[in-house]
Every structure is written in structure tokens, then in C-alpha cells.
N, CA, C and O atoms as a GROMACS GRO file, in nm:
protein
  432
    1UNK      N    1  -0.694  -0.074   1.028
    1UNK     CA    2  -0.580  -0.157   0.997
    1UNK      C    3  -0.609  -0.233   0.868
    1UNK      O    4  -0.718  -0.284   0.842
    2UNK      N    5  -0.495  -0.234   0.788
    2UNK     CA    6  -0.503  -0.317   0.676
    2UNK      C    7  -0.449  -0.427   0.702
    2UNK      O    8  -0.337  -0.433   0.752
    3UNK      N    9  -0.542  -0.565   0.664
    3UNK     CA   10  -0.465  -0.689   0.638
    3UNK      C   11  -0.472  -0.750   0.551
    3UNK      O   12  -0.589  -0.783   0.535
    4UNK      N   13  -0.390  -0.800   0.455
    4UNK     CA   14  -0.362  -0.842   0.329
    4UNK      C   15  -0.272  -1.002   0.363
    4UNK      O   16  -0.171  -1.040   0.420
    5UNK      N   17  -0.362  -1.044   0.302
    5UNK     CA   18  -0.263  -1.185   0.260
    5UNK      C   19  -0.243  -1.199   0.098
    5UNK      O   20  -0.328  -1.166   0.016
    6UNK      N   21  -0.130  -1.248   0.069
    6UNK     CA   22  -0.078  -1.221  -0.091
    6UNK      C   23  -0.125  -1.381  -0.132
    6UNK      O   24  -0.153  -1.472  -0.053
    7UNK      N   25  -0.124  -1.383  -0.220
    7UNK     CA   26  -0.140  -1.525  -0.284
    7UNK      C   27  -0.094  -1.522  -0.427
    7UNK      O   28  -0.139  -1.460  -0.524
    8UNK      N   29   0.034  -1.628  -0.412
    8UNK     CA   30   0.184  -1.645  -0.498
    8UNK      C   31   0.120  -1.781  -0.532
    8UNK      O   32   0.086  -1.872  -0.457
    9UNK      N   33   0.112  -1.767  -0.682
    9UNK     CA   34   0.147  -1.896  -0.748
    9UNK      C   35   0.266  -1.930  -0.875
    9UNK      O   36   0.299  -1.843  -0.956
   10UNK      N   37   0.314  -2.045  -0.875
   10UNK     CA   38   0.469  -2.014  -0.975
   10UNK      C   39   0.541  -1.896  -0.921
   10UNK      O   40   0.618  -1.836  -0.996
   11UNK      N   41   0.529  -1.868  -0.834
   11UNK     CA   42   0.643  -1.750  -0.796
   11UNK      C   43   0.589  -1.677  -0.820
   11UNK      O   44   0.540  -1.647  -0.711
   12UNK      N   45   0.540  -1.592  -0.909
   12UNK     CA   46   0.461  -1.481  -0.898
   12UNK      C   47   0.362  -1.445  -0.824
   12UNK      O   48   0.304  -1.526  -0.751
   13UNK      N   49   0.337  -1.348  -0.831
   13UNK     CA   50   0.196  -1.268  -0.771
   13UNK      C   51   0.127  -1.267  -0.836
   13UNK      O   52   0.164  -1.224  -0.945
   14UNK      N   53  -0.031  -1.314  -0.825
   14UNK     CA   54  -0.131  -1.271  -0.906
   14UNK      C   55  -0.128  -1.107  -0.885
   14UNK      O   56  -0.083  -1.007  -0.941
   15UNK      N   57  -0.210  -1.144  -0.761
   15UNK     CA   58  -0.259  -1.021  -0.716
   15UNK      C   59  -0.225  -0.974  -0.599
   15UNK      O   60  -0.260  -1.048  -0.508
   16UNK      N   61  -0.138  -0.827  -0.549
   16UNK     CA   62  -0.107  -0.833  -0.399
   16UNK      C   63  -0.290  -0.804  -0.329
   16UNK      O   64  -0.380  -0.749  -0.392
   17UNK      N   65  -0.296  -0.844  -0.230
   17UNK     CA   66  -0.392  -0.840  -0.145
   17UNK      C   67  -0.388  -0.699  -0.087
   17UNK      O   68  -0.487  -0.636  -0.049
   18UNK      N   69  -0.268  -0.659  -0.084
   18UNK     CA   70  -0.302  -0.464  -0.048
   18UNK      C   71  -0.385  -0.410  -0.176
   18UNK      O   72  -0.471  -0.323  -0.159
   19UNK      N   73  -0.364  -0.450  -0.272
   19UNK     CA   74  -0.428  -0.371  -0.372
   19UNK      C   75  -0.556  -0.392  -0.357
   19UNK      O   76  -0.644  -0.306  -0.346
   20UNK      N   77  -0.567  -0.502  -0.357
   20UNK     CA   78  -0.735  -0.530  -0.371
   20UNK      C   79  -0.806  -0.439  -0.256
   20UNK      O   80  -0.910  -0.374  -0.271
   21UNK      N   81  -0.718  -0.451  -0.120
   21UNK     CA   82  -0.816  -0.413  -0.014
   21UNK      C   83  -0.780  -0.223  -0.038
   21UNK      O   84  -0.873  -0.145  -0.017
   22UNK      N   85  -0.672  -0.180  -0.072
   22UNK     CA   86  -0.666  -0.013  -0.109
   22UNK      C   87  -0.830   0.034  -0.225
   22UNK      O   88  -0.912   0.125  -0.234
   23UNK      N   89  -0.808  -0.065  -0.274
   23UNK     CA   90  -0.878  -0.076  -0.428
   23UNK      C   91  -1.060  -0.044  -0.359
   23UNK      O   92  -1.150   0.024  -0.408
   24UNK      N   93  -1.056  -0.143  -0.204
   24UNK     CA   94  -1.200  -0.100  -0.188
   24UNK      C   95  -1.212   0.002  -0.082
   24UNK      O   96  -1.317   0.060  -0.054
   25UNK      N   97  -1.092   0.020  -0.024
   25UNK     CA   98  -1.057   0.149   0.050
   25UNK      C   99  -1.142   0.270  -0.050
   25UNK      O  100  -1.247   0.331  -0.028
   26UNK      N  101  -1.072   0.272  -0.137
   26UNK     CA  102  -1.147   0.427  -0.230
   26UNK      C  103  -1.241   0.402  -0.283
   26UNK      O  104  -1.293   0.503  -0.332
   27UNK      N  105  -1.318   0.272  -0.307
   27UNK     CA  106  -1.458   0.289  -0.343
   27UNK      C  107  -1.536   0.392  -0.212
   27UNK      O  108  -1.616   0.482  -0.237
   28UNK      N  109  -1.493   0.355  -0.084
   28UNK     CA  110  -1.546   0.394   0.009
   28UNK      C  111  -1.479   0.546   0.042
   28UNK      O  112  -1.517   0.629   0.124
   29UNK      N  113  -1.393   0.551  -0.029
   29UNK     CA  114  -1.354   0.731   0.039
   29UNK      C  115  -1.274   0.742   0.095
   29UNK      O  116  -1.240   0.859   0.111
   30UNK      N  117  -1.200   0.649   0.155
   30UNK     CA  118  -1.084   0.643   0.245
   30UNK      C  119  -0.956   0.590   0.216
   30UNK      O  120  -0.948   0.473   0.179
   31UNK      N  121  -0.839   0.671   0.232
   31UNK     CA  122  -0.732   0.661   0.170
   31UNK      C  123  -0.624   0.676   0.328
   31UNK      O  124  -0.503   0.675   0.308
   32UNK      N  125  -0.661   0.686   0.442
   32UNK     CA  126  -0.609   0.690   0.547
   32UNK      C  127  -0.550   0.544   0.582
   32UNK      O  128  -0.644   0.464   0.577
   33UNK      N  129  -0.420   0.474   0.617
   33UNK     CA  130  -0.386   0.339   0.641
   33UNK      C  131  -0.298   0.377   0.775
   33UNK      O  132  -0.195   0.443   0.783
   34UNK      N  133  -0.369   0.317   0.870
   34UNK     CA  134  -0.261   0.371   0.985
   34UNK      C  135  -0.196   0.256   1.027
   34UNK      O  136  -0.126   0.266   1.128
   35UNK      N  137  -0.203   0.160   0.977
   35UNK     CA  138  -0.097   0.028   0.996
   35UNK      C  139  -0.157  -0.085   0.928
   35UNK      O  140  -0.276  -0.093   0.898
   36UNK      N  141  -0.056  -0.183   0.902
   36UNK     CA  142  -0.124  -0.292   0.835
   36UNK      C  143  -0.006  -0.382   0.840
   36UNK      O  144   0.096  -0.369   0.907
   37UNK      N  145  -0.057  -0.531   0.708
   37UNK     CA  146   0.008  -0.620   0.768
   37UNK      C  147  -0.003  -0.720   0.653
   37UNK      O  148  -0.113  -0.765   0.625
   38UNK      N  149   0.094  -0.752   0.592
   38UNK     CA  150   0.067  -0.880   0.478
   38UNK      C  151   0.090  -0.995   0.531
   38UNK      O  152   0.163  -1.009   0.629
   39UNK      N  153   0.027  -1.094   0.467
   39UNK     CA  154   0.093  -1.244   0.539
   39UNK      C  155   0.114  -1.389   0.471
   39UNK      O  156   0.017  -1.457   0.437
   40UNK      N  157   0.168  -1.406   0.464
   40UNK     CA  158   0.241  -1.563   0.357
   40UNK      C  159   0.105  -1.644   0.396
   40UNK      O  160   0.020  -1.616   0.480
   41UNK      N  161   0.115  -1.765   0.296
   41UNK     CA  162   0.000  -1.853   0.351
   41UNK      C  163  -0.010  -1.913   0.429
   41UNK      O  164  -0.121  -1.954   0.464
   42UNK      N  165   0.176  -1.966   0.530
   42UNK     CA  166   0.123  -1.995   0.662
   42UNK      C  167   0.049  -1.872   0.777
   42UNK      O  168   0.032  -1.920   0.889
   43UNK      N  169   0.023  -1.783   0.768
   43UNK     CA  170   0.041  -1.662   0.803
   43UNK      C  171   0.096  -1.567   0.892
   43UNK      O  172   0.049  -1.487   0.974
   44UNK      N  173   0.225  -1.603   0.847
   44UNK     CA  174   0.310  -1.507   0.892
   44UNK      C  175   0.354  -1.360   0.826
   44UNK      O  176   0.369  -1.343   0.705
   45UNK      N  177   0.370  -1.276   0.909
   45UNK     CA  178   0.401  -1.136   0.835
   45UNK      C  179   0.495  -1.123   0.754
   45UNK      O  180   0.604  -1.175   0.775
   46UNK      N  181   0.472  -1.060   0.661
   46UNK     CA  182   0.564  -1.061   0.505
   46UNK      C  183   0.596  -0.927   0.491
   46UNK      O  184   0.512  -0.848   0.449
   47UNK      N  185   0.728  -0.886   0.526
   47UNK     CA  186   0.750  -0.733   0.434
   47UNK      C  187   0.650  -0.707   0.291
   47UNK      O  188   0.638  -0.782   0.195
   48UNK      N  189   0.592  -0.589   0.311
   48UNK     CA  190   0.542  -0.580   0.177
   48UNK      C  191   0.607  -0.526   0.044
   48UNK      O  192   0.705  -0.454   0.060
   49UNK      N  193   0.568  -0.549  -0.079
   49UNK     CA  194   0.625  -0.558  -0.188
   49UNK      C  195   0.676  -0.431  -0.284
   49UNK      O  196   0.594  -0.414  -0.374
   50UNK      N  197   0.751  -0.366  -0.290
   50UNK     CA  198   0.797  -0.250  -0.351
   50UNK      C  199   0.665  -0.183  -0.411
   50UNK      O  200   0.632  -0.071  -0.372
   51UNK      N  201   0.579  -0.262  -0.517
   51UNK     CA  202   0.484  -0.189  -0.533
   51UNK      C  203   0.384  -0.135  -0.464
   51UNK      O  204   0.318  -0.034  -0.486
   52UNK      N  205   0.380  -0.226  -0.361
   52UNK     CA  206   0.229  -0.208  -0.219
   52UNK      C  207   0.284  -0.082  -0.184
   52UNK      O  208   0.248   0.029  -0.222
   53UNK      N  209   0.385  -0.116  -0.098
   53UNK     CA  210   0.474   0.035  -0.071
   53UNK      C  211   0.458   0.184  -0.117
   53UNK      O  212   0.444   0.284  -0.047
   54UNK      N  213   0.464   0.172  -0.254
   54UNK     CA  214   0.440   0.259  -0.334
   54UNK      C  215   0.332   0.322  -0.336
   54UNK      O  216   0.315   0.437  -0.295
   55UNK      N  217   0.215   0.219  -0.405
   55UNK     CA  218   0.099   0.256  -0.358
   55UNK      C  219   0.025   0.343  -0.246
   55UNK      O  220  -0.042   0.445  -0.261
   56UNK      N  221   0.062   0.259  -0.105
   56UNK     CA  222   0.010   0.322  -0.019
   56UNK      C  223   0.069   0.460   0.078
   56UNK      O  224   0.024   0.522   0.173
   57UNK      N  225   0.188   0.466   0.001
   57UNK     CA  226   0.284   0.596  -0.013
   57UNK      C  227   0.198   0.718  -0.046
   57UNK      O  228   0.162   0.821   0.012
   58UNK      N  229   0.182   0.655  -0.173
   58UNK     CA  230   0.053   0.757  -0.264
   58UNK      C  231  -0.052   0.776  -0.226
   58UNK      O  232  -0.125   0.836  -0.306
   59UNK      N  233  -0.096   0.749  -0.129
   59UNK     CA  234  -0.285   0.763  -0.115
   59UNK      C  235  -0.281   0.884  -0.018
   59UNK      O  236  -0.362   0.974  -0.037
   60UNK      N  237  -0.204   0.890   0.070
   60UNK     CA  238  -0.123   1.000   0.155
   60UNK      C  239  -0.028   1.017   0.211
   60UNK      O  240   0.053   0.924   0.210
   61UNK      N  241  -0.002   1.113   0.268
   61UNK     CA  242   0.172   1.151   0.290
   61UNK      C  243   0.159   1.119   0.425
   61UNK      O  244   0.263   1.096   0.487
   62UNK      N  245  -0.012   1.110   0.520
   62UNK     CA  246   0.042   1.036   0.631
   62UNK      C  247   0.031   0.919   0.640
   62UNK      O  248   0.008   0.884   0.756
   63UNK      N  249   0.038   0.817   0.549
   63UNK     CA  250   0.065   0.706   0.517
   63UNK      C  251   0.179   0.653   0.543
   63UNK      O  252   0.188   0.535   0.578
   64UNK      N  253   0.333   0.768   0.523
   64UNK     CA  254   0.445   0.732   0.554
   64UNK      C  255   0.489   0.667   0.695
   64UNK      O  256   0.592   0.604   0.721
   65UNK      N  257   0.324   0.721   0.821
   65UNK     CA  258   0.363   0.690   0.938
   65UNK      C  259   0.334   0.576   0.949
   65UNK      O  260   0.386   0.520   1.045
   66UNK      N  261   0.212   0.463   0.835
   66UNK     CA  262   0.154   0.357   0.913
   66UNK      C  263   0.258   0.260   0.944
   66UNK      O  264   0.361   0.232   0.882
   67UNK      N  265   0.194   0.201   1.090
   67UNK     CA  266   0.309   0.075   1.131
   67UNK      C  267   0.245  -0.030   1.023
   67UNK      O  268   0.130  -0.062   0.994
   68UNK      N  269   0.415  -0.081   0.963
   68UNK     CA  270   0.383  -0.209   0.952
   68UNK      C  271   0.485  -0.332   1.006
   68UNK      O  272   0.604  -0.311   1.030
   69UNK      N  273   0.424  -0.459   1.021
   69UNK     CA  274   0.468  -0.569   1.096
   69UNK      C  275   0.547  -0.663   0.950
   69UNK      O  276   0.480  -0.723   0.866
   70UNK      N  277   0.675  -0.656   0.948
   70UNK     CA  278   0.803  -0.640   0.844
   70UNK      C  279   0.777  -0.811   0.832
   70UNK      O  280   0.746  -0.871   0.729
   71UNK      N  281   0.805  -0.881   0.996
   71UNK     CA  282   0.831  -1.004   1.064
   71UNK      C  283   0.706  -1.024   1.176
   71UNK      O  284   0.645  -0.933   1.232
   72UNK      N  285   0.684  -1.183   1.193
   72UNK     CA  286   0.592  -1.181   1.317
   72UNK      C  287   0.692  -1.083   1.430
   72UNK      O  288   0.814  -1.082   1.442
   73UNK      N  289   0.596  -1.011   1.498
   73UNK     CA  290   0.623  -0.944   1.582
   73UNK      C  291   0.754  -0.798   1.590
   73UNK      O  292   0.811  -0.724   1.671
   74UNK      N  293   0.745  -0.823   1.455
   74UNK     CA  294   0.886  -0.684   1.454
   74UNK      C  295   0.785  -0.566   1.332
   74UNK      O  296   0.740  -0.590   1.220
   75UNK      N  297   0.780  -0.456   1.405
   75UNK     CA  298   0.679  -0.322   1.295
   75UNK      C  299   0.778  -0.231   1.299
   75UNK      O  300   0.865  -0.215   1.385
   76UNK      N  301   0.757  -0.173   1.198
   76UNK     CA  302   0.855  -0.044   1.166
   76UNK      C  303   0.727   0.072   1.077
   76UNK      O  304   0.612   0.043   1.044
   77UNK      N  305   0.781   0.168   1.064
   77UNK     CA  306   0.695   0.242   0.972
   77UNK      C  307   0.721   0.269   0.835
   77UNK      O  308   0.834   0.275   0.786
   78UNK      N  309   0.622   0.286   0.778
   78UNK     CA  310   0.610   0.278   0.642
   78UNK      C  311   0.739   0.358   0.545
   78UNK      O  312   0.788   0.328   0.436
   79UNK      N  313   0.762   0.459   0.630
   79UNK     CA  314   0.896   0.572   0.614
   79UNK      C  315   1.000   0.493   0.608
   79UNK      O  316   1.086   0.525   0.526
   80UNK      N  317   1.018   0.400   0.671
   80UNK     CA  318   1.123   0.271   0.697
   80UNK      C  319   1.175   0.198   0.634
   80UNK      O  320   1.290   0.157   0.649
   81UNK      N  321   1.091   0.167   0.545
   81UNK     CA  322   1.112   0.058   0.446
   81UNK      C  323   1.102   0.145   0.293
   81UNK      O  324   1.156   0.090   0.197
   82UNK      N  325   1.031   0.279   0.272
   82UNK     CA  326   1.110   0.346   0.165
   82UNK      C  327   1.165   0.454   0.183
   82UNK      O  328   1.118   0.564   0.151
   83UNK      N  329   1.270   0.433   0.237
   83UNK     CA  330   1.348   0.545   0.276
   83UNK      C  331   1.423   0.646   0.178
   83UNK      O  332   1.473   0.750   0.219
   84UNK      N  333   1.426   0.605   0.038
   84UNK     CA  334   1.446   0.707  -0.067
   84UNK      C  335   1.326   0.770  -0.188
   84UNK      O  336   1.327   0.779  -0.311
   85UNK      N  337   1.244   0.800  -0.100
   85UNK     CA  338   1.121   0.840  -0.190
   85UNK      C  339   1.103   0.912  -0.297
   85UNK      O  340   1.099   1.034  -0.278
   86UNK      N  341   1.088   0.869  -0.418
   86UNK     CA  342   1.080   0.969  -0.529
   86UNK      C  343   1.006   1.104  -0.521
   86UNK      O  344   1.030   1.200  -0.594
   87UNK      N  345   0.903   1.097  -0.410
   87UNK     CA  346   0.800   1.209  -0.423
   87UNK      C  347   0.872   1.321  -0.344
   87UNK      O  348   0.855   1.432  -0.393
   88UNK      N  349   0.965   1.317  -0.210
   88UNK     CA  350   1.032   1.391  -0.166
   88UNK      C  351   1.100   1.478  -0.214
   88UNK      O  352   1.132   1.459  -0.332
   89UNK      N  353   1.150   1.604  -0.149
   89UNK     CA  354   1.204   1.746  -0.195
   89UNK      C  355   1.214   1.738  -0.392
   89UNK      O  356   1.299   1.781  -0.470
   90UNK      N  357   1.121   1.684  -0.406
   90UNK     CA  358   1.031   1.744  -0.559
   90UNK      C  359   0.949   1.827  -0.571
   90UNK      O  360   0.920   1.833  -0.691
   91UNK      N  361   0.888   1.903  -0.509
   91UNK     CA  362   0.793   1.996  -0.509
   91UNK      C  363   0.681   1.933  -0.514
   91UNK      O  364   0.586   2.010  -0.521
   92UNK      N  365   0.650   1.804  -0.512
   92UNK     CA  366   0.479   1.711  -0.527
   92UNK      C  367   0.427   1.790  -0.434
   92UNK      O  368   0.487   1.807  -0.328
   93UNK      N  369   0.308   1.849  -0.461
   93UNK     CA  370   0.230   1.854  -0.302
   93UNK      C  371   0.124   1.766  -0.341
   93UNK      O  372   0.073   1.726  -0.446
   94UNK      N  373   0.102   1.744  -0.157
   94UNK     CA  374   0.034   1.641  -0.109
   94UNK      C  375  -0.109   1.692  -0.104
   94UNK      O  376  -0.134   1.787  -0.030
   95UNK      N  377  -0.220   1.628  -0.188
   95UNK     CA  378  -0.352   1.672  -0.165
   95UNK      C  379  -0.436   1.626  -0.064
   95UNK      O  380  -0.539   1.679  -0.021
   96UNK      N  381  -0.374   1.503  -0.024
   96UNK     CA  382  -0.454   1.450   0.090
   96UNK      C  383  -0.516   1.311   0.061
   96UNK      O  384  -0.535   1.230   0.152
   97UNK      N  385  -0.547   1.284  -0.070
   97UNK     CA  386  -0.564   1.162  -0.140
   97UNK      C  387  -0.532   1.127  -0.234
   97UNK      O  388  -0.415   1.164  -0.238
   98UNK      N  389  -0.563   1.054  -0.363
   98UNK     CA  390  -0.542   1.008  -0.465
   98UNK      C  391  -0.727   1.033  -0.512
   98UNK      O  392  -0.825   0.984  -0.455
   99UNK      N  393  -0.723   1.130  -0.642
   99UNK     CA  394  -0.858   1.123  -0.672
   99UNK      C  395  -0.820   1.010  -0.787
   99UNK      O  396  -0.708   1.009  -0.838
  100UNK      N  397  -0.915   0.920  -0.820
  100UNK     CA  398  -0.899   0.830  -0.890
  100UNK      C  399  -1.008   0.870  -1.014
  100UNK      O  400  -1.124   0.898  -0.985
  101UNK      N  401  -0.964   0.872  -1.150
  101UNK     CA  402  -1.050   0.916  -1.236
  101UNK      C  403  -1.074   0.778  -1.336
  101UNK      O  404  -0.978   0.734  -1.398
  102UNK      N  405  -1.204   0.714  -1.346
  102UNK     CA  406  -1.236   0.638  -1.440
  102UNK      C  407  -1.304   0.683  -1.562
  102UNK      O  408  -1.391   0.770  -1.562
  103UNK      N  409  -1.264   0.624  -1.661
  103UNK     CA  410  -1.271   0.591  -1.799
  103UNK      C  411  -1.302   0.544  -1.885
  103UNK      O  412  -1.204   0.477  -1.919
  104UNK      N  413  -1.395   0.526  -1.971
  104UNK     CA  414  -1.458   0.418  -2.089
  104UNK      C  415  -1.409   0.446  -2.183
  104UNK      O  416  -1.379   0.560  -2.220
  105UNK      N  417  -1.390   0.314  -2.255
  105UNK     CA  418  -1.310   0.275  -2.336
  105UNK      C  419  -1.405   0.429  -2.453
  105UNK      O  420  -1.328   0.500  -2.519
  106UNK      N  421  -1.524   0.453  -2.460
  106UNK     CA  422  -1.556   0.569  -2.504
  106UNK      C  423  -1.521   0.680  -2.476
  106UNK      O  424  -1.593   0.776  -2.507
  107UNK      N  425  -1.429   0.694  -2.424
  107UNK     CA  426  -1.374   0.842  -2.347
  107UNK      C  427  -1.241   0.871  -2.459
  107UNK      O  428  -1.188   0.978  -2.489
  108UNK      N  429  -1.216   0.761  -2.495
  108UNK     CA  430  -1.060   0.778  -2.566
  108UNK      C  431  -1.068   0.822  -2.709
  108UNK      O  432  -0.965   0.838  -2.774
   0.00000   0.00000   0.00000
């Protein structure tokens, strides 16, 4: 299970807290999320953010199933909340992860 708490200052987002924790997901190899859960700073569950969404869309296609908790106590699945997916009847196939390729600024 993923749990992410976001931390908003001035209204913005620094940083969503899914990223960070996806971010050490693939240091470790694992791109599997079978439910998770963001949470405001009182901590209550927070729909997550178009981009999180996205993201963890991308890491795999069975990602679309993880539950997530929208509201305290109300989960839906990930399919749920993006229900018009760009990657759909496009021909993307699904590899199973996201290989992530890094780069030095000497590479360019």
C-alpha cells in the first residue's frame, strides 16, 4: 500500500508525496501499487492529483485496479477516477513497468 501525504504551501504543491514514494518504489524495482492513499495535513483522505494519477497509471496497466480511498472511508479504483485514458485503444503496449533511464548532463 501506498501512503502519501501531500504538503501544500501558498496553494501549491511542492511536492506530491506519491511521487516521492513511486520515486523510491523504482529505486527498489517495484512498480506494482495495489492501493493507496493521500492525505491533507489533518489527515484525511484526499483524491489524488491528476498528475499522481497519471503517473501511477504508467508504472502499470495493473495499476488501473489499485483501490484508492477518494474520502475518509469511500475507495474506488484507480480506473475510476481516470476514466478517459490517453493510453487506451492506442496501440501502447504495456511492458509491465516503466524502465527509467538516467542521464548526465555528459550524455547530452
Amino acid at each position: 500500500m501506498l501512503l502519501a501525504r501531500n504538503f501544500i504551501e501558498s496553494g501549491e504543491v511542492i511536492l506530491c508525496a506519491e511521487h516521492a514514494a513511486v520515486a523510491e518504489m523504482l529505486k527498489q524495482g517495484e512498480y506494482r501499487i495495489k492501493a493507496f492513499v493521500a492525505a491533507d495535513p489533518q489527515g484525511n483522505a484526499v483524491p489524488p492529483c491528476g498528475r499522481c494519477r497519471e503517473l501511477i497509471s504508467q508504472l502499470s496497466k495493473e495499476n488501473l485496479e489499485a483501490v484508492v480511498e477518494v474520502e475518509n472511508d469511500m475507495f474506488v479504483l484507480l480506473k475510476d477516477i481516470l476514466p478517459y485514458d490517453w493510453k487506451t485503444n492506442r496501440g501502447r503496449e504495456w511492458n509491465g513497468a516503466i524502465h527509467a533511464e538516467i542521464r548526465t548532463h555528459s550524455d547530452y
